[in-house]
N, C-alpha and C positions, 0 to 999 in steps of 0.2 A: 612775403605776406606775414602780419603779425598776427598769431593766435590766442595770445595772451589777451584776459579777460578784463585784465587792470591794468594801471599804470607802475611802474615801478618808485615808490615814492618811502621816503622814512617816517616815521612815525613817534609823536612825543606827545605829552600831558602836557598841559599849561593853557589852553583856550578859555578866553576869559570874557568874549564876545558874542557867542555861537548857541543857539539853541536849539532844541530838535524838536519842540511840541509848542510850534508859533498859535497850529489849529486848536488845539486842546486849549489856550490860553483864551480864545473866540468862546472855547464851551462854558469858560470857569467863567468868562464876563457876562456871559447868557444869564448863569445862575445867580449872579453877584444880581443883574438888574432886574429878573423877577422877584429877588429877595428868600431864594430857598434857603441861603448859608443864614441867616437871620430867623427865620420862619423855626431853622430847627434848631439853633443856638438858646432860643426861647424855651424848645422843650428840654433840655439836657440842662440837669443843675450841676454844679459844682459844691463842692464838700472842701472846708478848709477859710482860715482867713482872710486869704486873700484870690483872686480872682486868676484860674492856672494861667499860666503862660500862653498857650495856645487857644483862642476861642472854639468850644466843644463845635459848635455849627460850622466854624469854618474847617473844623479837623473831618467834618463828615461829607463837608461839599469838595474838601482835596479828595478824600476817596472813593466818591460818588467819580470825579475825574481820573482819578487811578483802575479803576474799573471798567470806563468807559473808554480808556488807550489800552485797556487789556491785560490789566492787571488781577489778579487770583486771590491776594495773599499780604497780609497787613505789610509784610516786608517791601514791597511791591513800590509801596507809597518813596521810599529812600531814590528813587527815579523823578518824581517830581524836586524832591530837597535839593539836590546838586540844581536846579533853573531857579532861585531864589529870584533874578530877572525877572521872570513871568511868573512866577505864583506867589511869591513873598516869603514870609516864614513858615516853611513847611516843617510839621510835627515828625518826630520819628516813631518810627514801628511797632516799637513799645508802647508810646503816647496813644497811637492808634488804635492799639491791643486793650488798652487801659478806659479809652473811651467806649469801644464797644462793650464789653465787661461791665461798661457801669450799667448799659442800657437795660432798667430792667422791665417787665409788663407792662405796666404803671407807665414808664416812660414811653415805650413804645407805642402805648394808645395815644400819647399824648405828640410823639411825633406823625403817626397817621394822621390824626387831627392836623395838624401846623401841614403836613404835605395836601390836605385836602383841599387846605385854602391858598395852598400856591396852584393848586390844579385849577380850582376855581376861577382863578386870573388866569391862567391859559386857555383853558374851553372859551372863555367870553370870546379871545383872539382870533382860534384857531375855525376857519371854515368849515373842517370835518364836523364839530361839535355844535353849530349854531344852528338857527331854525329851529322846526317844530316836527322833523320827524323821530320816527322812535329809535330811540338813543336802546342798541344789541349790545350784550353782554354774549364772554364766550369763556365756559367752563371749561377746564380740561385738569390732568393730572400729569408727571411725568415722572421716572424714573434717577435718582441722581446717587450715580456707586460712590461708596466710602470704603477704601480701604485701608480703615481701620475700626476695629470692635470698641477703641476707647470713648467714641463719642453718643453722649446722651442723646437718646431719642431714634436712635438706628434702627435698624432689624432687618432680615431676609428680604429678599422681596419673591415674586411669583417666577419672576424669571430667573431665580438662580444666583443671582445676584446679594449684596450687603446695602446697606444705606437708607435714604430717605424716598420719601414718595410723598413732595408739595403738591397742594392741588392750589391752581391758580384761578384769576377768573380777568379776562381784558377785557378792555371795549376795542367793539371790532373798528371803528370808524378811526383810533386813532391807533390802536396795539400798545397802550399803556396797561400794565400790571396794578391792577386797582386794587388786587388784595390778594397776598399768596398765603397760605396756612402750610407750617412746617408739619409732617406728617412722618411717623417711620414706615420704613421699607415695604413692611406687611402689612398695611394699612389698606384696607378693603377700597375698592374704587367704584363703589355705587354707597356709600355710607350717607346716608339720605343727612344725619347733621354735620357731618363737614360741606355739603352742597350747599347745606343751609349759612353754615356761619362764611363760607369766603362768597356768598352772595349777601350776607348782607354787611359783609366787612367793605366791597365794592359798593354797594348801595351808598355806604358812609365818607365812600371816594367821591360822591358825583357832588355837582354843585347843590346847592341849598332846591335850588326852582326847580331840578330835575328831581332829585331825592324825596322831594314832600309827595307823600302821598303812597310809596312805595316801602317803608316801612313794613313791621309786620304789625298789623291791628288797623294801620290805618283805613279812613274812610275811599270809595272809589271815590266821592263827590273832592277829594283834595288834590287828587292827579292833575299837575299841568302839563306834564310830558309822557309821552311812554315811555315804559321799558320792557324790554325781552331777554330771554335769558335763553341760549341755547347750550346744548352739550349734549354730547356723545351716550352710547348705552349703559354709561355709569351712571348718569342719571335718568334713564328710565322706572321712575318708580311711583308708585301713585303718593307716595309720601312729601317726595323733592315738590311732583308737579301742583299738591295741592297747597305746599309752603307757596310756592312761586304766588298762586289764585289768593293764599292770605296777607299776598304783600303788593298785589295788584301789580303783579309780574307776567308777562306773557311767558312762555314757555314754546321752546322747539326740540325734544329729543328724538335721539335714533333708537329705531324702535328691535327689542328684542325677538323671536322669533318665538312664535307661542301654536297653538293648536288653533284657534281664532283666524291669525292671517294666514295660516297654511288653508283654512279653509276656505277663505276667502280668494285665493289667487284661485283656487281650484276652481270656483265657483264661475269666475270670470271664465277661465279656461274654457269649461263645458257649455256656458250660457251664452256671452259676449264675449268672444276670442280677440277683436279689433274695438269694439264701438267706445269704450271707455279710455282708452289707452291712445296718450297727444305726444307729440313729439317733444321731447323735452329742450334745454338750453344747454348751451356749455357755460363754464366759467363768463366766457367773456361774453355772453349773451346770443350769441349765435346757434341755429337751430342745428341741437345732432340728430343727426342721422340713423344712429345704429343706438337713442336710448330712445324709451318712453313713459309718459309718467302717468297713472291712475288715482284716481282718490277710491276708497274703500272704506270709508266711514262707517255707510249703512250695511256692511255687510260683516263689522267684528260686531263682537260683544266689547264694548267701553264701560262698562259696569263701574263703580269705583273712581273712575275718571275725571276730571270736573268736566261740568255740561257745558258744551262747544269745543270737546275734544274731537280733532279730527285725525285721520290716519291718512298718509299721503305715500304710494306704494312709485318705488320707478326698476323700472327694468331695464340691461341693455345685453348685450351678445357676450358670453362671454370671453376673457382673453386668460392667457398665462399670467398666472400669478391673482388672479380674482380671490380676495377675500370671501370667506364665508355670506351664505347669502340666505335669506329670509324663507325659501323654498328650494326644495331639489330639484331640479331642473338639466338639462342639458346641452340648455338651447343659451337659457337667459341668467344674470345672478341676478338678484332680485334686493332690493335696499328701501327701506320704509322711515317717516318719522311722525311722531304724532307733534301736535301742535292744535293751539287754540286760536289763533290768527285768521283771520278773514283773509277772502283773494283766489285767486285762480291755482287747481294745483301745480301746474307746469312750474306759477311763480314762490308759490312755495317750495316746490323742491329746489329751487335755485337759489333761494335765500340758503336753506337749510345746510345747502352743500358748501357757504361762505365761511359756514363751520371751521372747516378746514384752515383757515387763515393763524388760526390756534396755532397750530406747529411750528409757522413763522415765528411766531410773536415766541414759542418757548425757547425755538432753537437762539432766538437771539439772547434770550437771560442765559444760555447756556454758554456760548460767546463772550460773556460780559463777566463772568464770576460766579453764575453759578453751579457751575461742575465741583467745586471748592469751597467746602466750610470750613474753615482753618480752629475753629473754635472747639474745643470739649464739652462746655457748657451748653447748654439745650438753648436757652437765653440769648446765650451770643450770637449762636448759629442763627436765630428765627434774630434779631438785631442784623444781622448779617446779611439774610435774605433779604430783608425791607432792605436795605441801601442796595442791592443787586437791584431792585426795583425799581428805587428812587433814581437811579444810572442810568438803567434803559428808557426809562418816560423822560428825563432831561434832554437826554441824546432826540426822544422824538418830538421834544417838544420845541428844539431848535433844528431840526429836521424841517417839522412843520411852518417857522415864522423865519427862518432864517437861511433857508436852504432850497433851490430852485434846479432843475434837471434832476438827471440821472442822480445826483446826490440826499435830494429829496425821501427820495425811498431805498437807499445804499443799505447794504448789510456793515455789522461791526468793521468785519474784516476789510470792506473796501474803505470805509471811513478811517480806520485807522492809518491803512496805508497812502491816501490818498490826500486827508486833510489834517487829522489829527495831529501827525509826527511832520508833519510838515517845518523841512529845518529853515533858520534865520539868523540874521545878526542883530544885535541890540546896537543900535546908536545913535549921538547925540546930535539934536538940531535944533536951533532957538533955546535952548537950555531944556528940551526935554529929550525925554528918550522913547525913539522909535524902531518897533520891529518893521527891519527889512528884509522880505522874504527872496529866498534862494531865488536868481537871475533862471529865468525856464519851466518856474515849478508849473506843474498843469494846472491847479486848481487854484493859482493865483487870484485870479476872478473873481471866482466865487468867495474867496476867502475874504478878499475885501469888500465883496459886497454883502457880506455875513456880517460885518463887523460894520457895515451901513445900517443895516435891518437892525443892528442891538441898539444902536445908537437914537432910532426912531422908536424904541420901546418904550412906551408911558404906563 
């Protein structure tokens, strides 16, 4: 019997046919034919007589692809250069380093801008985003260690920690990163104007006929779409939720734990122990068992609050490891969110618990580059961030139009290994040249039928 895990074989340089990111070459044709590499060529000027060597937009859509196979680190890009086959003339490291450098405030509003309107052409497409219900935003912040003291904008953070603490904001329907703000480490996590600016940094993501009327000043009478805005107890603040009320934003936060609701559960307790309290859902819409969910409106003080705030309390038994809870208890932990949204509470609290879909959506920027600001520069690093951005919404945005099964909604990791690196031959037939993908690959299939969908792209 043979135990050996490989073949006994020798080994030399010189492959001159062979390439290892057939899939990643599907992604870069993706961005080639909604026109992102153009859209951001547009905003990046060049300085000098003549026109550089490498076009700036196409050096940001190689590393939007470089990020998206798993790449960290300007250096990273020199793995696309050796496939000159499938991607062309890839820029070196430096060049990379050189172009991000240039990216300064000024330009970077001005590539938000150019990304809003390739978003724009994708919402039309994609099913998530279409129709007339109301288009959820979902606020969060997260934690991202730098070990090291030399880069601008760092600081401690709460947990002991060094680095940055971005606060993002996605839409929930499709888990694109509509607008992250670089933030250092010690950066408060209820700071009512950071809530404000990457909500309405996202507002400036949506398309034209979602965005009108959502502004701040705007009139209600110009609203053609809704929006909602939910987040966690870092935005519970009567400040955040009445920015929300002056941009004709709905509002979902979880609620802090104040002298008000502890009064209120009590009150239920002594008066109505069962009569208020319905059986709440799970995730997946099925009734549990062991939670329940009450509304408590009329029994806080909402002072302060805008008018049609409502309190939405749920309870369930609880287990090891229960997070902190809204009342002391011994039976039940207890979890509340306020909201101005009309509806049944049962269904509110199951909206609200959608919330959660936030940590997907981070862990995957996290996945993608942004555990890594290779930059000193404050500048660079927040230019840096935006393309970690620009990465993960390309990756879902041919997820979305281009990607069917289990692949559809794939993390980095399984796309990389499954489609991205996907190796091939280059060669020739009728005078052109075609990728032949590895004899057995599993996602053969899909790959050619990925590269069907681009081709019916208008």
């Amino acid at each position: 019997m043979n135990n050996n895990s490989t073949l006994k074989l020798g080994v030399e340089a010189g492959g001159t046919q062979v390439v290892a990111h057939a899939g990643l070459h599907a992604l870069g044709r993706f961005a080639d034919r909604i026109g992102l590499g153009a859209a951001m060529s547009a905003a990046v000027p060049w300085t000098g007589e003549r026109a550089p060597l490498h076009d700036r937009g196409k050096v940001l859509t190689h590393a939007a692809l470089m990020l998206a196979a798993g790449g960290e680190a300007c250096t990273d890009i020199e793995f696309l250069a050796c496939q000159s086959r499938l991607f062309g003339d890839v820029c070196s490291d430096t060049t990379l380093y050189r172009t991000v450098r240039a990216i300064t405030p000024t330009v970077l509003d001005d590539l938000r801008t150019r990304t809003a309107t390739v978003r724009a052409g994708m919402w039309r497409r994609m099913h998530a985003t279409t129709g007339t219900g109301t288009v959820v935003l979902d606020i969060d912040a997260s934690l991202v260690q730098i070990h090291s003291e030399n880069k601008a904008g760092t600081g401690p953070s709460y947990k002991g920690g060094y680095g940055f603490h971005p606060m993002f904001c996605f839409a929930d329907g499709t888990g694109e990163a509509l607008s992250a703000v670089l933030r250092p480490g010690n950066a408060g996590s209820n700071t009512i104007s950071d809530h404000l600016l990457v909500l309405d940094e996202a507002i400036a993501q949506l398309p034209v006929e979602i965005a009108d009327g959502h502004h701040r000043g705007d009139p209600a009478t110009s609203v053609n779409r809704a929006v909602q805005v939910r987040a966690d107890s870092a935005g519970c603040t009567e400040g955040f939720v009445h920015g929300c009320r002056a941009r004709n934003v709905g509002f979902a936060v979880v609620a802090r734990t104040n002298a008000s609701i502890q009064a209120a559960i009590s009150r239920i307790h002594a008066t109505d122990p069962d009569g208020r309290w319905r059986l709440a859902r799970r995730s997946n819409g099925d009734i549990a068992e062991r939670s329940e969910v009450a509304e408590v409106t009329d029994l806080v003080d909402l002072t302060g609050w805008p008018v049609g705030t409502r309190l939405i309390v749920r309870r369930e038994h609880l287990h090891p490891g229960a997070q902190r809870s809204l009342f002391d208890s011994d039976i039940y932990r207890y979890w509340g969110h306020y909201s101005d949204s009309a509806g049944d509470p049962v269904t509110l609290d199951w909206h609200m618990r959608q919330h959660a879909h936030v940590e997907d959506h981070i862990k995957r920027l996290k996945d993608s580059g942004l555990e890594r600001f290779p930059f000193s520069n404050l500048d660079a690093n927040r230019a840096w961030l935006h393309l970690v951005c620009v990465a993960a919404d390309l990756v879902s945005w041919f997820q979305a139009l281009c990607c069917t099964g289990h692949l559809a909604t794939a993390q980095p990791k399984c796309l990389r290994w499954t489609l991205w690196h996907t190796p091939a031959r280059i060669v020739r037939r009728a005078g052109a040249e075609i990728i032949r993908i590895i004899d057995g690959w599993p996602t053969t299939n899909q790959l050619l039928a990925a590269h069907q969908r681009i081709n019916q792209l208008c």
